[in-house]
N, CA and C atoms as a LAMMPS dump frame, in Angstrom:
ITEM: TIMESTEP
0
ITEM: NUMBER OF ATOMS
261
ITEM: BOX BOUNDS ff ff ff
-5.0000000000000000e+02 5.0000000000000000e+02
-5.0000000000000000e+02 5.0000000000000000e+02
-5.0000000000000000e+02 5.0000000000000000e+02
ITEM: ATOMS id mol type element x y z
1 1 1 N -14.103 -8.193 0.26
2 1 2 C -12.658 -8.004 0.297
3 1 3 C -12.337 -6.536 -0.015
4 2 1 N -11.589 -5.608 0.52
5 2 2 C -11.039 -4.414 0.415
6 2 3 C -10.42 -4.804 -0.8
7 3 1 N -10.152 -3.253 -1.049
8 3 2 C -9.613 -2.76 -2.334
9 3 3 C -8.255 -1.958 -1.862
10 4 1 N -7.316 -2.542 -2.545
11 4 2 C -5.53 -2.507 -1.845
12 4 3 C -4.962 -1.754 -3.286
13 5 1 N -4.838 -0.85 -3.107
14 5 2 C -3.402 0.39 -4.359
15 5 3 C -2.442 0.445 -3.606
16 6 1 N -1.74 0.266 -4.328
17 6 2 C 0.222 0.516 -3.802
18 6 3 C 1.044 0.994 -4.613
19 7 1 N 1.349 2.103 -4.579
20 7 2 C 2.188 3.006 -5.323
21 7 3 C 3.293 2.692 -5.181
22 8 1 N 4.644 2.334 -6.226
23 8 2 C 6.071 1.525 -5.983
24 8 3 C 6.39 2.027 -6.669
25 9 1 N 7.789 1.623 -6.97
26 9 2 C 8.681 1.537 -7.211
27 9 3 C 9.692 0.654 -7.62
28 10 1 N 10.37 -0.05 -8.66
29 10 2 C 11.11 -0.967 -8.618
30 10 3 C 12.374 -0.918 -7.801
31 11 1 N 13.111 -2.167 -7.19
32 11 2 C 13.806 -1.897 -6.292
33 11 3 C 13.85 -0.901 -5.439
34 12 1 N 12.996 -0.807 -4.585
35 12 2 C 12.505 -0.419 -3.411
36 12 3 C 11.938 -1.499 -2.665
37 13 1 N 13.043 -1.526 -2.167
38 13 2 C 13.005 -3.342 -0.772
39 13 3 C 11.777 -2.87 0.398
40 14 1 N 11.138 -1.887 0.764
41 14 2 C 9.756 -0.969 1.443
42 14 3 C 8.716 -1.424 0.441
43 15 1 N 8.707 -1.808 -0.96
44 15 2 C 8.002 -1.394 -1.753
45 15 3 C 7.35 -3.396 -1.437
46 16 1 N 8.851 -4.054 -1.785
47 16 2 C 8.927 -5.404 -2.047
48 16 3 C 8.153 -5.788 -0.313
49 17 1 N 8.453 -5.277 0.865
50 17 2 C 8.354 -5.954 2.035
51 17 3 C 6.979 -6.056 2.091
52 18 1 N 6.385 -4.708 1.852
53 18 2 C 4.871 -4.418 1.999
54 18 3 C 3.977 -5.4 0.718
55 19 1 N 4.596 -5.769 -0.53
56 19 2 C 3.718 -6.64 -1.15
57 19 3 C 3.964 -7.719 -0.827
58 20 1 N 4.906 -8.084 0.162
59 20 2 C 5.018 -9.408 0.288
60 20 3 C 4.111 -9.804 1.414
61 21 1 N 4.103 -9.215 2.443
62 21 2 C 3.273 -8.831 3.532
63 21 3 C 1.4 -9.208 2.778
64 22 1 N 0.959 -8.664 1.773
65 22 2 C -0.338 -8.553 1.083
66 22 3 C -0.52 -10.318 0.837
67 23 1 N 0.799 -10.733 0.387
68 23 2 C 0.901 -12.043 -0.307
69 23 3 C 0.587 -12.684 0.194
70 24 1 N 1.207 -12.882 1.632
71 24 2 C 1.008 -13.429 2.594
72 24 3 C -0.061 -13.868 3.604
73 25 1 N -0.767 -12.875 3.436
74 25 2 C -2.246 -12.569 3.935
75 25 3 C -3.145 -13.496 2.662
76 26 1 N -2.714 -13.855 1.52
77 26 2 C -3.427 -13.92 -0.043
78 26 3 C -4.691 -12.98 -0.36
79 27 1 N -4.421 -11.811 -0.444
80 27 2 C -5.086 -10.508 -0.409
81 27 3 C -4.551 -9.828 -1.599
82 28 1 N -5.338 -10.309 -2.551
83 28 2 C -4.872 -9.294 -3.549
84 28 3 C -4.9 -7.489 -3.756
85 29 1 N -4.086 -6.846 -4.814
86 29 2 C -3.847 -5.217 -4.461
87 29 3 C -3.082 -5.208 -6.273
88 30 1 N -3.479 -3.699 -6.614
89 30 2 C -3.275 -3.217 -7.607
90 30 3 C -2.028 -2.416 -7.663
91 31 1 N -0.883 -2.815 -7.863
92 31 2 C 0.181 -1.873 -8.046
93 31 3 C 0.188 -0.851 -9.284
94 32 1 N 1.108 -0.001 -8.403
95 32 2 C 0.963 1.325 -9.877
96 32 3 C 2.294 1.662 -10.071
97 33 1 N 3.661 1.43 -10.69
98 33 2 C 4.421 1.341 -10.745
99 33 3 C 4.382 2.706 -11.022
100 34 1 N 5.4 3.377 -10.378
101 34 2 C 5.636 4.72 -10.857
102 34 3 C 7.086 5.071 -11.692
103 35 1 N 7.569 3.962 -11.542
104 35 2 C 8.647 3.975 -13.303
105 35 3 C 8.397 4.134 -14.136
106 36 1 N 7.198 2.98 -14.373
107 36 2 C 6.474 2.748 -15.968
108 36 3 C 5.34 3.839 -16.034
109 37 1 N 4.912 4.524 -14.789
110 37 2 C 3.652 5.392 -15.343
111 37 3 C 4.192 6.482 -14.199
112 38 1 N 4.786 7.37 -14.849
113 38 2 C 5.276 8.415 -14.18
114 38 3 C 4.447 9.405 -14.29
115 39 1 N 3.736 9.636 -14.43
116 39 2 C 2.099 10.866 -14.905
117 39 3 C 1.381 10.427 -13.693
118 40 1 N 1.713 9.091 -12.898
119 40 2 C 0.387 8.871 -11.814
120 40 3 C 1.2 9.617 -10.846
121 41 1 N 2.744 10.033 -10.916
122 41 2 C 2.82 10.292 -9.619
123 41 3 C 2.108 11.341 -8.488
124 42 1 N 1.619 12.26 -9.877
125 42 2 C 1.028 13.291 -9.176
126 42 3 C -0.421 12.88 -8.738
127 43 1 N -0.801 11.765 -8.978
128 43 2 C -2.259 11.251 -8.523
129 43 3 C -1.781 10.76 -6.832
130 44 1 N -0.722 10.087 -6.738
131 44 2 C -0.053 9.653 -5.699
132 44 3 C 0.005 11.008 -4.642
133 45 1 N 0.462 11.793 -4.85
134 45 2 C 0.703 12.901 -3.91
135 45 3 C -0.575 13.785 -4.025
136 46 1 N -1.5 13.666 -4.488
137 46 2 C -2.82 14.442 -4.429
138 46 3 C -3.292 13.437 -3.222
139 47 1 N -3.651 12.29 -3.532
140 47 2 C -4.244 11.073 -2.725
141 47 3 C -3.717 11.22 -1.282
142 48 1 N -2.019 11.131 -1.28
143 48 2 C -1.89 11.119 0.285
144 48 3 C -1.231 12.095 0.836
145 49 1 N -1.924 13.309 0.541
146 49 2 C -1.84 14.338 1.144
147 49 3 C -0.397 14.86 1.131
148 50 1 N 0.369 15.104 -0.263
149 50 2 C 1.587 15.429 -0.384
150 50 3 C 3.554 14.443 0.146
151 51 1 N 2.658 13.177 0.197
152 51 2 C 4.058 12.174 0.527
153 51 3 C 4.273 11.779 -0.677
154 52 1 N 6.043 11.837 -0.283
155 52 2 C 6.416 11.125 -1.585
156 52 3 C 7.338 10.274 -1.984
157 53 1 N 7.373 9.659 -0.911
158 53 2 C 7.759 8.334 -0.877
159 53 3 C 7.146 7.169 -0.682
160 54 1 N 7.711 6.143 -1.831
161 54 2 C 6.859 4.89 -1.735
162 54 3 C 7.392 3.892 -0.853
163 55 1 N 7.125 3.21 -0.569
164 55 2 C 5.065 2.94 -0.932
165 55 3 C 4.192 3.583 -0.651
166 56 1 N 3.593 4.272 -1.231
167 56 2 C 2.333 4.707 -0.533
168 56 3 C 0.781 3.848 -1.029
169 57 1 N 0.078 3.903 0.475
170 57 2 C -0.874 2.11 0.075
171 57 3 C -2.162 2.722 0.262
172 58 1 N -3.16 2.616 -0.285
173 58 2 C -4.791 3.095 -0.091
174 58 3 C -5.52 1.438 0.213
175 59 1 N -6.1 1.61 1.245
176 59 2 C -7.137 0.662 1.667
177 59 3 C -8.318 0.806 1.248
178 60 1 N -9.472 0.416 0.212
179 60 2 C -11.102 0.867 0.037
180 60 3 C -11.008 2.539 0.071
181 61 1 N -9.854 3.115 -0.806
182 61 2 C -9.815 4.553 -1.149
183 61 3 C -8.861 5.348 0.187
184 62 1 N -8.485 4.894 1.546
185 62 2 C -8.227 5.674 2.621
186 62 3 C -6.731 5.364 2.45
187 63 1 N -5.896 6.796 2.49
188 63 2 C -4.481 6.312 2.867
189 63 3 C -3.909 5.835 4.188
190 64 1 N -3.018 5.275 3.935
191 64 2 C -3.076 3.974 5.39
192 64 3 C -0.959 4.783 5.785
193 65 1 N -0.584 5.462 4.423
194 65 2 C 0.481 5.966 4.814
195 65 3 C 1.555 4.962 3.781
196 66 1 N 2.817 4.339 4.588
197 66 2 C 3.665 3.61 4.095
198 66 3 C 3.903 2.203 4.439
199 67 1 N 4.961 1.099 4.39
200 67 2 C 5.376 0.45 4.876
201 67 3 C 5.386 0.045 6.649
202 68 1 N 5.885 0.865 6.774
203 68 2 C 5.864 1.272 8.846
204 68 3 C 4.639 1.162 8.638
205 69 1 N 4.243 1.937 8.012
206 69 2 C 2.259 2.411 8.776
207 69 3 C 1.484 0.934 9.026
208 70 1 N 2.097 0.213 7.535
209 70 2 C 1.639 -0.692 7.092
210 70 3 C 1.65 -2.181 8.241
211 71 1 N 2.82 -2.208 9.022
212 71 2 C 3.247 -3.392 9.029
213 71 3 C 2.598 -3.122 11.183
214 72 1 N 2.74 -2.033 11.308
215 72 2 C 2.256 -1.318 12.334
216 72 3 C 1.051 -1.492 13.165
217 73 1 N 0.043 -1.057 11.678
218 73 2 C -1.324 -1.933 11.302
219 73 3 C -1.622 -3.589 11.966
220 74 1 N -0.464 -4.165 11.455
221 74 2 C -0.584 -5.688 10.961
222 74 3 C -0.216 -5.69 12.737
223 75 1 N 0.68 -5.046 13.611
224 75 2 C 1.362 -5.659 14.712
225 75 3 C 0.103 -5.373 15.826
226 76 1 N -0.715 -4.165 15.374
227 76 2 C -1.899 -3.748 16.222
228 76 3 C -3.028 -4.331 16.566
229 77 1 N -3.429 -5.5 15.298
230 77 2 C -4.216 -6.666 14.834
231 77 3 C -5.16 -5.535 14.638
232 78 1 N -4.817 -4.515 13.609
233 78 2 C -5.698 -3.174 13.022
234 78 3 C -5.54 -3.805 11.48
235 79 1 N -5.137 -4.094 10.554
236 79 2 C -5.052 -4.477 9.072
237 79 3 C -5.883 -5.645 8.748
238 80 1 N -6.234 -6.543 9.705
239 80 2 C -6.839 -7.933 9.216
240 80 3 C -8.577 -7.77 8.581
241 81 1 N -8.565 -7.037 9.721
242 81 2 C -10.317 -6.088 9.925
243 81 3 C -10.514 -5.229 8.558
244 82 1 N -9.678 -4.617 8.189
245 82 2 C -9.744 -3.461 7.459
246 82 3 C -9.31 -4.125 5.866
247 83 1 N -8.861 -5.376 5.904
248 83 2 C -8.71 -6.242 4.388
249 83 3 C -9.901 -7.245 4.56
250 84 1 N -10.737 -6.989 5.483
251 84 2 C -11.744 -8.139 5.278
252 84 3 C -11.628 -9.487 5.439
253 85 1 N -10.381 -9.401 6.258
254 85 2 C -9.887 -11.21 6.575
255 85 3 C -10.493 -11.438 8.386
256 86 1 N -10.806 -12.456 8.343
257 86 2 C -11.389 -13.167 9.804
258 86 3 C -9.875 -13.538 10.583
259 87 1 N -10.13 -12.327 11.748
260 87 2 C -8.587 -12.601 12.811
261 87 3 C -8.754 -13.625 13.486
């Protein structure tokens, strides 16, 4: 099973669509709230190459981008492969 980081935000409905999306799949992922730990943000923008808006999501370490990128993925039948789920 891949390894899923998601950099959020509370109330950020991008933040909510994309973990719901994970849920859905039952694919678990490590959120990093950047309210409660505001010191990661700069780990966040080292990682994906200066974005800074969330969500930003790492797949097995690779940034995959945001939400769009995310759901994009999922419409390409590119995300199933890459979380280790049988399409």
């Amino acid at each position: 099973m891949a390894v899923i980081e998601i950099y959020t935000t509370p109330f950020c409905g991008y933040c909510a669509r994309a973990k719901k999306l994970f849920q859905k799949k039952g694919v678990e992922y490590t959120e990093i709230d950047l309210m409660r730990n505001p010191g990661r943000r700069k780990e966040m923008l080292e990682r994906s190459s200066g974005r800074t808006s969330v969500p930003q999501i790492f797949i097995d370490g690779k940034s995959i981008g945001g939400c769009d990128e995310l759901f994009e993925l999922d419409f390409d039948d590119e995300l199933d492969p890459m979380l280790g789920l049988n399409s």
